[in-house]
PyMOL Python script that loads the backbone (N, CA, C, O; Angstrom):
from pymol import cmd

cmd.read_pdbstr("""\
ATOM      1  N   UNK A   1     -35.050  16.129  -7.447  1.00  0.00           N
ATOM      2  CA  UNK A   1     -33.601  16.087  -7.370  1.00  0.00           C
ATOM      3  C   UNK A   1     -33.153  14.669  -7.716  1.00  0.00           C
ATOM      4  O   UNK A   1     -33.588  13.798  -6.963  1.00  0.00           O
ATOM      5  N   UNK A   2     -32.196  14.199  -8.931  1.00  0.00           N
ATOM      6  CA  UNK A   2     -31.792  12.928  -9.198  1.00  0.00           C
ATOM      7  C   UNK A   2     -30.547  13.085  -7.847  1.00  0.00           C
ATOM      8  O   UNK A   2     -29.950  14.032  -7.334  1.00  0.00           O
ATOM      9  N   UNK A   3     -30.575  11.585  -7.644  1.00  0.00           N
ATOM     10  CA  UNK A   3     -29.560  11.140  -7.269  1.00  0.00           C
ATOM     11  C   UNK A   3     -28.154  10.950  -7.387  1.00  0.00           C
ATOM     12  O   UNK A   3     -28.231   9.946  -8.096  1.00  0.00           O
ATOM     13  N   UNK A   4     -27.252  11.081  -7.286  1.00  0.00           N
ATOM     14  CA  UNK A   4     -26.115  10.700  -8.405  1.00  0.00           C
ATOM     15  C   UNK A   4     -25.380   9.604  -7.923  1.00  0.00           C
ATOM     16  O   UNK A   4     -25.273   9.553  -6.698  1.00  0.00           O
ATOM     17  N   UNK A   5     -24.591   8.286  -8.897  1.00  0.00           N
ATOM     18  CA  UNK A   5     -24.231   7.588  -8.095  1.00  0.00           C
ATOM     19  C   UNK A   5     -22.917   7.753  -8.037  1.00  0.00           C
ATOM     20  O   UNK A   5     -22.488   7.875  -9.185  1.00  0.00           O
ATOM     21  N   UNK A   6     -21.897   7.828  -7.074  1.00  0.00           N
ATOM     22  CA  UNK A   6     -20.701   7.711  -7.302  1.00  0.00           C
ATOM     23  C   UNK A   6     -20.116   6.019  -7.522  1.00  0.00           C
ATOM     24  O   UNK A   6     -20.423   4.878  -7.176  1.00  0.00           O
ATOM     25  N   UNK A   7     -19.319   6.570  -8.147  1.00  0.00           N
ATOM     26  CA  UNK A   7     -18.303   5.325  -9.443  1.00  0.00           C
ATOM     27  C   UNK A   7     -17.601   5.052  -8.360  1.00  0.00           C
ATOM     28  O   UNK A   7     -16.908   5.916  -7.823  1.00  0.00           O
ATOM     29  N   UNK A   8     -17.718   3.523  -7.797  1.00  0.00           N
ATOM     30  CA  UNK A   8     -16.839   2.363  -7.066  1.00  0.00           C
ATOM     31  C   UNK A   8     -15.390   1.947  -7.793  1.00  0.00           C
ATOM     32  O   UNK A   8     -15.291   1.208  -8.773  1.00  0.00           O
ATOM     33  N   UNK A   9     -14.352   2.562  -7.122  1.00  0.00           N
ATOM     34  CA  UNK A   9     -13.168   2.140  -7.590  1.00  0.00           C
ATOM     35  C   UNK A   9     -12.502   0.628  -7.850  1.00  0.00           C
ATOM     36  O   UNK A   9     -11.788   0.189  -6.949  1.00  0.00           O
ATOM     37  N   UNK A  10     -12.714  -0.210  -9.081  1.00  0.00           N
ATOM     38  CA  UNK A  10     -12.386  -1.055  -9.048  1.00  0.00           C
ATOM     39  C   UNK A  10     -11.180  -1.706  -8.454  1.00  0.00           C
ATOM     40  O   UNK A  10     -10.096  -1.146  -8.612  1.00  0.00           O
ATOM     41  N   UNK A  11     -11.260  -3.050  -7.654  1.00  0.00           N
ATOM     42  CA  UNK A  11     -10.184  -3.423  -6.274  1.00  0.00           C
ATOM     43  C   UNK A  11      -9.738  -4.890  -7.336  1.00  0.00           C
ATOM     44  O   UNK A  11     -10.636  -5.552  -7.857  1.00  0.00           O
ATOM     45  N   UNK A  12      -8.523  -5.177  -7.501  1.00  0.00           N
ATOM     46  CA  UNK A  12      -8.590  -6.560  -7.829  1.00  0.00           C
ATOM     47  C   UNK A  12      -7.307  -7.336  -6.567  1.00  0.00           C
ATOM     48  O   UNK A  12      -6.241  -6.977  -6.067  1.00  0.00           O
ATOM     49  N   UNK A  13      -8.304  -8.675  -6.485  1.00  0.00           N
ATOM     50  CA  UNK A  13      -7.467  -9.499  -5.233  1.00  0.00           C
ATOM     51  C   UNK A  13      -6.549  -9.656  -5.683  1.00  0.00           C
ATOM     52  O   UNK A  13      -6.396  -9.768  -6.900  1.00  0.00           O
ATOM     53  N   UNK A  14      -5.330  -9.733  -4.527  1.00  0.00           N
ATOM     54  CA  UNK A  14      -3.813 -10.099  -4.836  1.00  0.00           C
ATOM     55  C   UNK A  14      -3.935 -11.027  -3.715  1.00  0.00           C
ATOM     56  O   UNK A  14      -4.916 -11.086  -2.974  1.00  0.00           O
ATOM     57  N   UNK A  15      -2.952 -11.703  -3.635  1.00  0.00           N
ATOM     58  CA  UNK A  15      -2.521 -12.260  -2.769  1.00  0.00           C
ATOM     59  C   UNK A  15      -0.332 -12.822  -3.401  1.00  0.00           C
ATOM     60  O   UNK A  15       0.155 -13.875  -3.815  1.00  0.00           O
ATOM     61  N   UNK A  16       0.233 -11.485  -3.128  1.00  0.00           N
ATOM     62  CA  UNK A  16       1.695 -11.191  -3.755  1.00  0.00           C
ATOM     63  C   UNK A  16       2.326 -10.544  -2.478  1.00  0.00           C
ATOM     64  O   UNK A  16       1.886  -9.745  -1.651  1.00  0.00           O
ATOM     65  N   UNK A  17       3.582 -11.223  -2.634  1.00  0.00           N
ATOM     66  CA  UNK A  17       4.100 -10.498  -1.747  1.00  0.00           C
ATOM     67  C   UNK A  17       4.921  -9.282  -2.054  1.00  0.00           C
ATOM     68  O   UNK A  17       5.500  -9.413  -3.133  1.00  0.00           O
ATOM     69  N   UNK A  18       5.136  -8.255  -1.516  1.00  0.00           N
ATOM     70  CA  UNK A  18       5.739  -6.372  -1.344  1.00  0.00           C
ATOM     71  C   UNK A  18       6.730  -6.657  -0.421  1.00  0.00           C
ATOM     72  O   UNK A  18       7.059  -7.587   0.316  1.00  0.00           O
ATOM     73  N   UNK A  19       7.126  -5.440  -0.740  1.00  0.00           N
ATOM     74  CA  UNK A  19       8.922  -4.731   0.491  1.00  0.00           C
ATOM     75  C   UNK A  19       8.287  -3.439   0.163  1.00  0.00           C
ATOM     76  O   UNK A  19       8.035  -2.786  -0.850  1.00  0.00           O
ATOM     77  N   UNK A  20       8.088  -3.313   1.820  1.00  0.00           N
ATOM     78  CA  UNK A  20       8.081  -1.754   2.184  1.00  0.00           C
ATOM     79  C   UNK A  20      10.027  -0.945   2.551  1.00  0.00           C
ATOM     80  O   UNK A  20      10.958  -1.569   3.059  1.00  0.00           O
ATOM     81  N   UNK A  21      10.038  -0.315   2.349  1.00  0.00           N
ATOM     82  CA  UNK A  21      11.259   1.016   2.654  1.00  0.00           C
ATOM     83  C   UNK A  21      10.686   2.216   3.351  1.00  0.00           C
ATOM     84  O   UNK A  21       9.534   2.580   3.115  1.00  0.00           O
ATOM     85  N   UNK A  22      11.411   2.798   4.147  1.00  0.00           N
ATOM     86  CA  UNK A  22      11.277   4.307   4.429  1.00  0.00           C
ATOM     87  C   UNK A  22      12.489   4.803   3.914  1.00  0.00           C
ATOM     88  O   UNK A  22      13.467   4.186   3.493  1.00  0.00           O
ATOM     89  N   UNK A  23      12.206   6.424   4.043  1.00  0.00           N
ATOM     90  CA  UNK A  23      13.309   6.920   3.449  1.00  0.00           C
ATOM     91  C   UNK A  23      14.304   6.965   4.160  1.00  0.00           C
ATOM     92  O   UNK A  23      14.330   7.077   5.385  1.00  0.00           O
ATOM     93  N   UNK A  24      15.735   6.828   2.970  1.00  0.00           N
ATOM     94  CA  UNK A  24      16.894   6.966   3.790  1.00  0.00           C
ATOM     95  C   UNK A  24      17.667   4.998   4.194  1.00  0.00           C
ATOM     96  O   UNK A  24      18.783   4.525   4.410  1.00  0.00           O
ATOM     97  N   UNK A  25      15.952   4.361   4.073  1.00  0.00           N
ATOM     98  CA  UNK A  25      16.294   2.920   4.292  1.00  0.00           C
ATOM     99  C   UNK A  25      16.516   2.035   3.561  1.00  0.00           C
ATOM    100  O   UNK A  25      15.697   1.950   2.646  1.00  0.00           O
ATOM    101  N   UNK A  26      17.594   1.031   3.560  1.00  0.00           N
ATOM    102  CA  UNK A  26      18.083   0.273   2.171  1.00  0.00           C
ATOM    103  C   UNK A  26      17.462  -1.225   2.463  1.00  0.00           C
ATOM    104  O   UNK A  26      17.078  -1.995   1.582  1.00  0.00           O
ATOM    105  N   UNK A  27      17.442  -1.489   3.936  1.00  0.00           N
ATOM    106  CA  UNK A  27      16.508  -2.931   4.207  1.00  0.00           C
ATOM    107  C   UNK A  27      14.948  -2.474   4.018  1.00  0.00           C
ATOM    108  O   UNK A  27      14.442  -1.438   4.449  1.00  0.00           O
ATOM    109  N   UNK A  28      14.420  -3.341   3.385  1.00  0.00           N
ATOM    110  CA  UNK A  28      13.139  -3.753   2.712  1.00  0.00           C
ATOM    111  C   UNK A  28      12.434  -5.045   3.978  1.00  0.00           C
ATOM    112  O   UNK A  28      12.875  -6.094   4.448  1.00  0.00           O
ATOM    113  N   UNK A  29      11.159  -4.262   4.147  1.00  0.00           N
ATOM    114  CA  UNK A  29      10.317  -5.196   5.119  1.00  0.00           C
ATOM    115  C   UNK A  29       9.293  -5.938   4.143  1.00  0.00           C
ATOM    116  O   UNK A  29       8.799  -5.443   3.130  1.00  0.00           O
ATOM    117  N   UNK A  30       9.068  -7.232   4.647  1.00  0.00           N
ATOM    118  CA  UNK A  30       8.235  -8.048   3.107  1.00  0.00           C
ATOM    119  C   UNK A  30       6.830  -7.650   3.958  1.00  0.00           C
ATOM    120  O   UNK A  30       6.482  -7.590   5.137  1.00  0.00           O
ATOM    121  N   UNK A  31       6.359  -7.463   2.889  1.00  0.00           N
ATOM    122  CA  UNK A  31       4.264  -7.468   3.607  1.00  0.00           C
ATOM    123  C   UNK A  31       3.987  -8.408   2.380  1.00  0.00           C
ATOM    124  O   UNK A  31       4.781  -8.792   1.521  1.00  0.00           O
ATOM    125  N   UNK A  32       2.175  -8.771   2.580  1.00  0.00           N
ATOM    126  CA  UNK A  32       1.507  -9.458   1.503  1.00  0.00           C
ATOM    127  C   UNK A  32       0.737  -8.226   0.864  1.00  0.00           C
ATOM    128  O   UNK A  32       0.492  -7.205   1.506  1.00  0.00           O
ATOM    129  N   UNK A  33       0.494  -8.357  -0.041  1.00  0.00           N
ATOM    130  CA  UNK A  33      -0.848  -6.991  -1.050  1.00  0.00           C
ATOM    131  C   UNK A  33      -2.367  -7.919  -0.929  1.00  0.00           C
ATOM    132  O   UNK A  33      -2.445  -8.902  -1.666  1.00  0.00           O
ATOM    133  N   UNK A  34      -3.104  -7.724  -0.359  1.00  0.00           N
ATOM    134  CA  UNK A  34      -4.013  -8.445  -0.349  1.00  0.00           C
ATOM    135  C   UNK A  34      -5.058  -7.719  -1.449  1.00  0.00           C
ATOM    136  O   UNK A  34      -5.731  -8.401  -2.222  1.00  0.00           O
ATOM    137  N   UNK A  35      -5.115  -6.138  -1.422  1.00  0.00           N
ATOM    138  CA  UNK A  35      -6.336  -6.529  -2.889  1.00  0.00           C
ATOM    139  C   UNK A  35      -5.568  -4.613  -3.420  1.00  0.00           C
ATOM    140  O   UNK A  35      -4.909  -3.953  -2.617  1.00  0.00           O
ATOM    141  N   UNK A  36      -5.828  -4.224  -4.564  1.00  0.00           N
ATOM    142  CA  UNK A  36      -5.342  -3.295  -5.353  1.00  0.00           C
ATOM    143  C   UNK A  36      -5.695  -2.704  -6.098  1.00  0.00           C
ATOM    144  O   UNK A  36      -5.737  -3.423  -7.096  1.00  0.00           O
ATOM    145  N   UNK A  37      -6.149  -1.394  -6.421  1.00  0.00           N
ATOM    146  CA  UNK A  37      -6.803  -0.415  -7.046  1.00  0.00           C
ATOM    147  C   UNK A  37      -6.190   0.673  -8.152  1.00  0.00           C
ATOM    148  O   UNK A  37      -5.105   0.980  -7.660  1.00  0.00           O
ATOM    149  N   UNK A  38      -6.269   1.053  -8.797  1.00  0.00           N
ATOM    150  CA  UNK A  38      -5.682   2.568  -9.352  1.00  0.00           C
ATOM    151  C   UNK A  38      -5.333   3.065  -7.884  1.00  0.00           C
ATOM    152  O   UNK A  38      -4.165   2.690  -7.777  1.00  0.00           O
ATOM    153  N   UNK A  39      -5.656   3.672  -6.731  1.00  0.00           N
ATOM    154  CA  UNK A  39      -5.227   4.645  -6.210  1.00  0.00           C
ATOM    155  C   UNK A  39      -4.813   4.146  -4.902  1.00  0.00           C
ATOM    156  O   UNK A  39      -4.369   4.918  -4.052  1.00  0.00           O
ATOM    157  N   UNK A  40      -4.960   2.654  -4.661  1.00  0.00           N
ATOM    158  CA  UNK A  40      -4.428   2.406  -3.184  1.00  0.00           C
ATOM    159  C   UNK A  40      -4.307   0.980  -3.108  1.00  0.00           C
ATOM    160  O   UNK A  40      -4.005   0.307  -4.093  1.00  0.00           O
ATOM    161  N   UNK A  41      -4.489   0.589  -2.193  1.00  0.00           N
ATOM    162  CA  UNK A  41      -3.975  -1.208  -1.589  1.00  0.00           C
ATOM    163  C   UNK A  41      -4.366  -1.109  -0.539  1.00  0.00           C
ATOM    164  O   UNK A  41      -4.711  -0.072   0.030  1.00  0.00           O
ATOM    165  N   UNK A  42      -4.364  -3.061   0.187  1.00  0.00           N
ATOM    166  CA  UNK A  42      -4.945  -2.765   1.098  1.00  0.00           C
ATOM    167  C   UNK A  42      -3.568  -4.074   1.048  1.00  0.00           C
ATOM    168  O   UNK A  42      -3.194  -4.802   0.129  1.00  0.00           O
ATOM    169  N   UNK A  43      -3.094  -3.925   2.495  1.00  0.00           N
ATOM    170  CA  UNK A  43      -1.756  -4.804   2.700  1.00  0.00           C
ATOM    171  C   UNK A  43      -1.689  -5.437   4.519  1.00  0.00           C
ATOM    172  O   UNK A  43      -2.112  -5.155   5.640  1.00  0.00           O
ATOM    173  N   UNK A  44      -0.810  -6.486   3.767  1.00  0.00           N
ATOM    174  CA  UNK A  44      -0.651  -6.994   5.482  1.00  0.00           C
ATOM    175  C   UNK A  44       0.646  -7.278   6.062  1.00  0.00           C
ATOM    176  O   UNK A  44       1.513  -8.050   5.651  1.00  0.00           O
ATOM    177  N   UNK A  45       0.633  -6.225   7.499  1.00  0.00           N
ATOM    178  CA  UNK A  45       2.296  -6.810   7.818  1.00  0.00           C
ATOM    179  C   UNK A  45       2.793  -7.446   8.627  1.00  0.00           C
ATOM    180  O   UNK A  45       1.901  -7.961   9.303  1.00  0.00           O
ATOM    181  N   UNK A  46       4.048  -7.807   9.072  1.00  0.00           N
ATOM    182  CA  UNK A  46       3.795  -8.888  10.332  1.00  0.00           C
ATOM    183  C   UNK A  46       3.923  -8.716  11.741  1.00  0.00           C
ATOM    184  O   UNK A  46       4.878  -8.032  12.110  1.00  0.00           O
ATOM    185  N   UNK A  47       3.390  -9.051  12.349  1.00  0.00           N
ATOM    186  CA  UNK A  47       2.675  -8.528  13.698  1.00  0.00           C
ATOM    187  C   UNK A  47       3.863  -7.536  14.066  1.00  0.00           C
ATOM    188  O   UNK A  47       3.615  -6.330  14.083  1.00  0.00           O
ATOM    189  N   UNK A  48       5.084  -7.971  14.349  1.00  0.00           N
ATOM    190  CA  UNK A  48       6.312  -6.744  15.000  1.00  0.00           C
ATOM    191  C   UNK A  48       6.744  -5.687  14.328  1.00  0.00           C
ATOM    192  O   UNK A  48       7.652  -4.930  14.670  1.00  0.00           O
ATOM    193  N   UNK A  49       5.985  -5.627  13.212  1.00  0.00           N
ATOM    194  CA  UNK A  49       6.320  -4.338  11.918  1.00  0.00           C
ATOM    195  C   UNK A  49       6.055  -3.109  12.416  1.00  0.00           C
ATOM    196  O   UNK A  49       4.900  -3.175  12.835  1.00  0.00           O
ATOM    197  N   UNK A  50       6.527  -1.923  12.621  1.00  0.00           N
ATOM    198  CA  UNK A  50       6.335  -0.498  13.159  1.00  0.00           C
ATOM    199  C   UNK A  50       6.326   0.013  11.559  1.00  0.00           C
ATOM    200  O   UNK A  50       7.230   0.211  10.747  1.00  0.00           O
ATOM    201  N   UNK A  51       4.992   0.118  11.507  1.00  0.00           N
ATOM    202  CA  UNK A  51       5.120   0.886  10.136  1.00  0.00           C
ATOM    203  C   UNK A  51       4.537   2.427  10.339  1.00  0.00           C
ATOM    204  O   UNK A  51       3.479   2.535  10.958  1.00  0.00           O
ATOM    205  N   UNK A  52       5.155   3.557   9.866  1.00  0.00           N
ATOM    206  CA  UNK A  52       4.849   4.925  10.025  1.00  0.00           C
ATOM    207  C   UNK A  52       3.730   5.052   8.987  1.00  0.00           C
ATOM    208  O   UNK A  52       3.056   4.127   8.534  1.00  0.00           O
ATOM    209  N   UNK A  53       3.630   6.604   8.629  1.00  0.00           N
ATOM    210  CA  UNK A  53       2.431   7.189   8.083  1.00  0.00           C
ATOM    211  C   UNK A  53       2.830   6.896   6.076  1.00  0.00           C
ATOM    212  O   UNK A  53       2.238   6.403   5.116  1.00  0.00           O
ATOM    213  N   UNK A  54       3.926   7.441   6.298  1.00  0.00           N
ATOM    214  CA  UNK A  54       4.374   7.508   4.393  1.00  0.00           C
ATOM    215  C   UNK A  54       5.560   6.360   4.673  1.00  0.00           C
ATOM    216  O   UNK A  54       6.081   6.036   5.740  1.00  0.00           O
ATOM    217  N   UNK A  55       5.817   5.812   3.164  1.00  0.00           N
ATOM    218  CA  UNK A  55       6.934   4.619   2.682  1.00  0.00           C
ATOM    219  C   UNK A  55       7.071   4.717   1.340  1.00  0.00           C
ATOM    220  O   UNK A  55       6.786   5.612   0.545  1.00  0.00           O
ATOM    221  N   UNK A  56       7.651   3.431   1.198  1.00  0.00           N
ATOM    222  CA  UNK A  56       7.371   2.766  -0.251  1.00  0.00           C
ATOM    223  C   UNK A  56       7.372   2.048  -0.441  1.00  0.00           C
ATOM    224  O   UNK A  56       7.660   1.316   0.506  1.00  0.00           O
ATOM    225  N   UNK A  57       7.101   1.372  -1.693  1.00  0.00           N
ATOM    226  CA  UNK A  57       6.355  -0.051  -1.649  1.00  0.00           C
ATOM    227  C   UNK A  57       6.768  -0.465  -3.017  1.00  0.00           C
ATOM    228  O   UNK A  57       6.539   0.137  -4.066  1.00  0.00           O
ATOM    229  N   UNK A  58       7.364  -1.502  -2.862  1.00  0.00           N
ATOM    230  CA  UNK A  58       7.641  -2.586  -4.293  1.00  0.00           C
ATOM    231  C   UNK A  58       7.638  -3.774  -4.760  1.00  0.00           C
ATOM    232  O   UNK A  58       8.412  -4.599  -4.276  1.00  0.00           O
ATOM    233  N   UNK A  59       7.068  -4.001  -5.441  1.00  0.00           N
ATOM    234  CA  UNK A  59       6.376  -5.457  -5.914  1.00  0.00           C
ATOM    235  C   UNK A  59       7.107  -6.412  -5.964  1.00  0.00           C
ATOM    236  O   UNK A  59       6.771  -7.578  -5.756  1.00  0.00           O
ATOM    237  N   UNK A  60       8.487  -5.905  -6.324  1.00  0.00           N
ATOM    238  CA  UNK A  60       9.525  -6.713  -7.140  1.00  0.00           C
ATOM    239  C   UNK A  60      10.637  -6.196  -6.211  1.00  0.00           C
ATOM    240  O   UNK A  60      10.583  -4.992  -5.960  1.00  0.00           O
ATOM    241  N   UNK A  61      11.775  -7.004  -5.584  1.00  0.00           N
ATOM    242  CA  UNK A  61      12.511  -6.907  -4.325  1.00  0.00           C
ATOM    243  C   UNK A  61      13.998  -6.412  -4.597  1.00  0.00           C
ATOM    244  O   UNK A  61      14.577  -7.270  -5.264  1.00  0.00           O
ATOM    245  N   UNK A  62      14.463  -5.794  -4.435  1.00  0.00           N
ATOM    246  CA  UNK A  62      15.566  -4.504  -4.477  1.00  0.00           C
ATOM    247  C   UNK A  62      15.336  -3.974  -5.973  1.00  0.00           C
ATOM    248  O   UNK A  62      16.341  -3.848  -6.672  1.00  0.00           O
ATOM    249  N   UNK A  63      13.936  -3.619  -6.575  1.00  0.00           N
ATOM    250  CA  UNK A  63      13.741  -3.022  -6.995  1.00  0.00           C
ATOM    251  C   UNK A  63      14.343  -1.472  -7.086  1.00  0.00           C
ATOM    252  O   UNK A  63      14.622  -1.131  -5.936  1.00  0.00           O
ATOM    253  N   UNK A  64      14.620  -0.499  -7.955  1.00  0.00           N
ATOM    254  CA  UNK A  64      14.608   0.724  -7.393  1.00  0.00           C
ATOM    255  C   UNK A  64      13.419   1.573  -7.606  1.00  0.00           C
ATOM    256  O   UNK A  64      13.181   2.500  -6.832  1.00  0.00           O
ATOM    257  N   UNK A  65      12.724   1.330  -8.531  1.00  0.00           N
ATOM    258  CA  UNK A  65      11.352   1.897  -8.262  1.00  0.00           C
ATOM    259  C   UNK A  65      10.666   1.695  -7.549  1.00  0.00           C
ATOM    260  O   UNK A  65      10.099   0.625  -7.772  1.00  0.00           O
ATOM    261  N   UNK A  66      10.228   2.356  -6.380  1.00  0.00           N
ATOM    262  CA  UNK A  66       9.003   2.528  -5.421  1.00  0.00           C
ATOM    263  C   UNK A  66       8.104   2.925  -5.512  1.00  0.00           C
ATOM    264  O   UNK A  66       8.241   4.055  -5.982  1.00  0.00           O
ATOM    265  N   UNK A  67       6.588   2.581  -5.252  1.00  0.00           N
ATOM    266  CA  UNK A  67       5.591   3.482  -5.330  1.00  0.00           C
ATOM    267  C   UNK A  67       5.218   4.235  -3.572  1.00  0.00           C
ATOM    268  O   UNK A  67       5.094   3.584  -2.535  1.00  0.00           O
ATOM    269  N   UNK A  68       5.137   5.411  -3.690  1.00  0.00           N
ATOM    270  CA  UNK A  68       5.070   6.101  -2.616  1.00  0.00           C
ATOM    271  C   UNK A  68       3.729   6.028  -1.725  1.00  0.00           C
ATOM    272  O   UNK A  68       2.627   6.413  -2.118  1.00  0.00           O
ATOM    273  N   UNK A  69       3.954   5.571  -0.684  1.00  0.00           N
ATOM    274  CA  UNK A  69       2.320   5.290   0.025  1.00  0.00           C
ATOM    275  C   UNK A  69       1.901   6.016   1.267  1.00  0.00           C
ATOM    276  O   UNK A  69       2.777   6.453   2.014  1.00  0.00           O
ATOM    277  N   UNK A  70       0.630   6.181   1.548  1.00  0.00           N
ATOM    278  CA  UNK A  70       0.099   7.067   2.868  1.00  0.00           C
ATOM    279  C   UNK A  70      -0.695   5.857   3.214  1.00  0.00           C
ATOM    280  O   UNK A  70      -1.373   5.316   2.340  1.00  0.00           O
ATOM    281  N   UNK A  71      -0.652   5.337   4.587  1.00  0.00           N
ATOM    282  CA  UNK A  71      -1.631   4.788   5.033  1.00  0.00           C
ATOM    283  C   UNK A  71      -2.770   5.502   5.696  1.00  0.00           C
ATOM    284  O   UNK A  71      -2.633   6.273   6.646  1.00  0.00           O
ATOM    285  N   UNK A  72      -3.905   5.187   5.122  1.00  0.00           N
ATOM    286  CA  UNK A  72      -5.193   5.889   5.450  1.00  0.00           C
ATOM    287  C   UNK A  72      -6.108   5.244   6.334  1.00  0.00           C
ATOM    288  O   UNK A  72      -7.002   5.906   6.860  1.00  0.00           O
ATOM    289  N   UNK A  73      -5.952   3.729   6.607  1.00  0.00           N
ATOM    290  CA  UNK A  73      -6.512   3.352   8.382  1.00  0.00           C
ATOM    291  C   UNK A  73      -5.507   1.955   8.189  1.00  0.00           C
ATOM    292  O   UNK A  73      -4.864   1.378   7.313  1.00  0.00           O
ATOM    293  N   UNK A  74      -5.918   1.818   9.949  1.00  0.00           N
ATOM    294  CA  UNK A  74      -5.250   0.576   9.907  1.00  0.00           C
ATOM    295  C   UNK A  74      -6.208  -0.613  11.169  1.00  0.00           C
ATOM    296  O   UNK A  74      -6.824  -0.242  12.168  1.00  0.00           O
ATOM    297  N   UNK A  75      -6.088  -1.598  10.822  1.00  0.00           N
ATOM    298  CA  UNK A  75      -6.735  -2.151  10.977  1.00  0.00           C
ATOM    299  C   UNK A  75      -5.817  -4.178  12.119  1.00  0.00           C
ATOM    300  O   UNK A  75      -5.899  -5.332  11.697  1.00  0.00           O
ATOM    301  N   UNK A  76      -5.061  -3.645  13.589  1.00  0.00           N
ATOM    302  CA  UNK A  76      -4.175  -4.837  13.120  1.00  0.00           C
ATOM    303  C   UNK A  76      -3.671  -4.476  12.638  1.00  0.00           C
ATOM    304  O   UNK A  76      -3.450  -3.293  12.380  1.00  0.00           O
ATOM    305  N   UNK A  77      -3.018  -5.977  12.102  1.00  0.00           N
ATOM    306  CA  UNK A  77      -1.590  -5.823  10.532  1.00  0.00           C
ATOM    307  C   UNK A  77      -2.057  -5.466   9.521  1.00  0.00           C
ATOM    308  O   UNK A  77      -1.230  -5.460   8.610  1.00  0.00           O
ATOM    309  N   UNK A  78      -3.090  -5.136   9.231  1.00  0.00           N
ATOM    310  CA  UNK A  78      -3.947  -5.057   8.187  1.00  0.00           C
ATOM    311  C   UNK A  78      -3.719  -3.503   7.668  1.00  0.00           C
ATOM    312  O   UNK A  78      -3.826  -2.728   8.619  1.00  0.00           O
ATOM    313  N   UNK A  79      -3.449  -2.872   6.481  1.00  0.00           N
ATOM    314  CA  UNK A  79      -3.589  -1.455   6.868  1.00  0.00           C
ATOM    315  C   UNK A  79      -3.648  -1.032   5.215  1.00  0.00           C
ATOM    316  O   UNK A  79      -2.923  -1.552   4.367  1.00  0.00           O
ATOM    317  N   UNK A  80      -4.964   0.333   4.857  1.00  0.00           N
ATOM    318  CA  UNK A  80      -5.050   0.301   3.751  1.00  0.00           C
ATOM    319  C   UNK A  80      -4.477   1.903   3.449  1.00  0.00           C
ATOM    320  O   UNK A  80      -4.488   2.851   4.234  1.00  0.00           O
ATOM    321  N   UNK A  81      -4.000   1.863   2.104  1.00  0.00           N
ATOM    322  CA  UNK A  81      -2.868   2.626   1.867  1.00  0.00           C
ATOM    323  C   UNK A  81      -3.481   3.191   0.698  1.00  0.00           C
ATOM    324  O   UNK A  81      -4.179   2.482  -0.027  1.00  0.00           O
ATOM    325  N   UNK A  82      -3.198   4.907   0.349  1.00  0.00           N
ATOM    326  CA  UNK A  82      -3.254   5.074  -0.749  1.00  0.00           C
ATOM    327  C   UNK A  82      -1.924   5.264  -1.287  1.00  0.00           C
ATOM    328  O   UNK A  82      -0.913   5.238  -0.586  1.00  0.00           O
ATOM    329  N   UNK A  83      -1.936   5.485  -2.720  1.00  0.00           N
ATOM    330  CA  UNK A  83      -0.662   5.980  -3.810  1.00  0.00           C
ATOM    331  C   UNK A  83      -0.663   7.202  -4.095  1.00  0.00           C
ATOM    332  O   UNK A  83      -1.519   7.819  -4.729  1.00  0.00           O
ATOM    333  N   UNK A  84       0.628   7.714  -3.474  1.00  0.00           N
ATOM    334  CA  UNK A  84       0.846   9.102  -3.203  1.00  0.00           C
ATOM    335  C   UNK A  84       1.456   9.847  -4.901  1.00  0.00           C
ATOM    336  O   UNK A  84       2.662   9.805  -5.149  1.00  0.00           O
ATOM    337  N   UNK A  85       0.823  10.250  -5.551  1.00  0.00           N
ATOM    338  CA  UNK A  85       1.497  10.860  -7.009  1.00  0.00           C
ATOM    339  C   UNK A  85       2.391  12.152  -6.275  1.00  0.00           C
ATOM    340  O   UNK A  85       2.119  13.022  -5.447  1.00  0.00           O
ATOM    341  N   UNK A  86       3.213  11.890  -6.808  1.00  0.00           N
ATOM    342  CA  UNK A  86       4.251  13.070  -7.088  1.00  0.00           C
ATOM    343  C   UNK A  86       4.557  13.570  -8.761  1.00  0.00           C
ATOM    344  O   UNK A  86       4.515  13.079  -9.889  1.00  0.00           O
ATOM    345  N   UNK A  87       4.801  14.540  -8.265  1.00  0.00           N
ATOM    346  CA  UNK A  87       4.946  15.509  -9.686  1.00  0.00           C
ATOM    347  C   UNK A  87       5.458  16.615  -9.716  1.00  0.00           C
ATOM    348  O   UNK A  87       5.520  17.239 -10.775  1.00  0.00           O
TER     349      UNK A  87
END
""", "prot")
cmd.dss("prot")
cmd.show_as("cartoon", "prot")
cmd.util.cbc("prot")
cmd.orient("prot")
């Protein structure tokens, strides 16, 4: 029986700062992006941040494009997120 290897999703470091939104919300919370993938991020927020399960997230600040996110653990402020496709 071969082995097979699964393909490591390439991560590249950021260190940029984001504005998270929920829906419905027009104030933008700043986090940092600490490293970034095709399908997720891994981000940091600041200690009094109540961040829920889904948001959005934008690079660039009253942006109107958001990218839609699920956080998948969290870690601390620390918390890594995938990118939710819609379609």
């Amino acid at each position: 029986m071969l082995a097979t290897k699964q393909k490591r999703e390439v991560r590249r470091r950021r260190h940029q700062s984001a504005w998270i939104t929920f829906d419905g919300e027009t104030t933008a919370r700043e986090c940092r992006v600490s490293d970034v993938s095709q399908n997720g991020a891994k981000i940091i927020v600041d200690a009094g941040t109540e961040i829920g399960t889904c948001f959005g997230l934008a690079l660039v600040p009253d942006h109107p494009k958001r990218q839609r996110c699920e956080v998948v653990w969290r870690r601390g402020k620390t918390l890594g997120i995938k990118f939710v496709v819609t379609g």
